[in-house]
N, C-alpha and C positions, 0 to 999 in steps of 0.2 A: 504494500500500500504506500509505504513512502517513495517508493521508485517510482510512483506515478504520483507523486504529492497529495495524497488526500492522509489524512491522520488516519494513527494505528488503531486497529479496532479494541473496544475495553468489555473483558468479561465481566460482566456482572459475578459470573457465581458458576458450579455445578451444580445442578437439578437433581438432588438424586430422585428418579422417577423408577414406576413399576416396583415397589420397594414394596417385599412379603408382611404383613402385618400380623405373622407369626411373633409370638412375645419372645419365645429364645432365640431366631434370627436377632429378632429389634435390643437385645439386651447384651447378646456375643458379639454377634457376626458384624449386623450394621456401622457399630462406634469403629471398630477396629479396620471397616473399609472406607468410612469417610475419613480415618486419621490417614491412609493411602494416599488419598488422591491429594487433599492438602501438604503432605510430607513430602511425598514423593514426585509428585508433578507440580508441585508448588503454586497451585490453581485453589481460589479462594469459593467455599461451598457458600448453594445459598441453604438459607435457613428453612425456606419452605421442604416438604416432601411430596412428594405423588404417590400415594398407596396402591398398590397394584387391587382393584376392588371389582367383583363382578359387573357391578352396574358402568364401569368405563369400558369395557369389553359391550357390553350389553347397546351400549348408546353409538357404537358403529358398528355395532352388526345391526341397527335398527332398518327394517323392512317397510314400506307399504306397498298394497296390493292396488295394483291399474289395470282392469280389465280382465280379472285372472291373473296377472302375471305380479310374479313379488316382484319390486324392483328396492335394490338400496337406497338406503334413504340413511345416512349417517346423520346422528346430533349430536352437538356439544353436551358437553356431561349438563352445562344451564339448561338449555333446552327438554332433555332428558327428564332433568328434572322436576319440569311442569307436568310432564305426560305420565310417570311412573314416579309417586312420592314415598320415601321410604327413609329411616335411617342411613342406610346405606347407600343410599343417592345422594343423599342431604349429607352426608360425610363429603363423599365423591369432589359434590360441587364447592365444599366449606375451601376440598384442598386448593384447587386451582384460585378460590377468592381470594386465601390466604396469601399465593403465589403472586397473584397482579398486585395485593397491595405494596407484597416485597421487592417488585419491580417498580413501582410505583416510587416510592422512597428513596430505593435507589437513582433512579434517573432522575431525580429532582435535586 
């Protein structure tokens, strides 16, 4: 990017995303692979997480029928949300809210 004069681009963070929200993954495994990526690639995490949950799988395999025929029809975990209301959606959609505000912050 500087070889063409425009400025370096700035990480925000690593995402950890799709992350098991098994308790002994989240209490062993987890701590000890974000001390990784910080240590060893020297690349600053964000705070948010992305929990690997059925209802994010669920909201892009979302289908609707036209004529007979299924056709895909993906939605955002918000959208999702209006249509299918559940704990577990309402988690879903908390994580990504949590996620913009912490982009949010950050870019300002």
């Amino acid at each position: 990017r500087e070889s063409i004069t425009l400025p370096p681009l700035v990480t925000l963070g690593v995402l950890p995303s799709k992350i098991s929200t098994n308790s002994q993954y989240l209490k062993y495994t987890f701590p000890k692979q974000k001390g990784v990526v910080s240590e060893r690639y020297n690349l600053p995490l964000m705070e948010s997480i992305i929990y690997e949950r059925t209802p994010l799988s669920a909201s892009l395999n979302h289908i609707k029928e036209e004529n007979d025929v299924e056709i895909p029809a993906p939605k955002s975990i918000f959208e999702f949300c209006e249509i299918k209301s559940s704990p577990s959606v309402e988690q879903s959609a908390e994580d990504f809210e949590i996620l913009a505000n912490e982009i949010m912050k950050k870019i300002k």
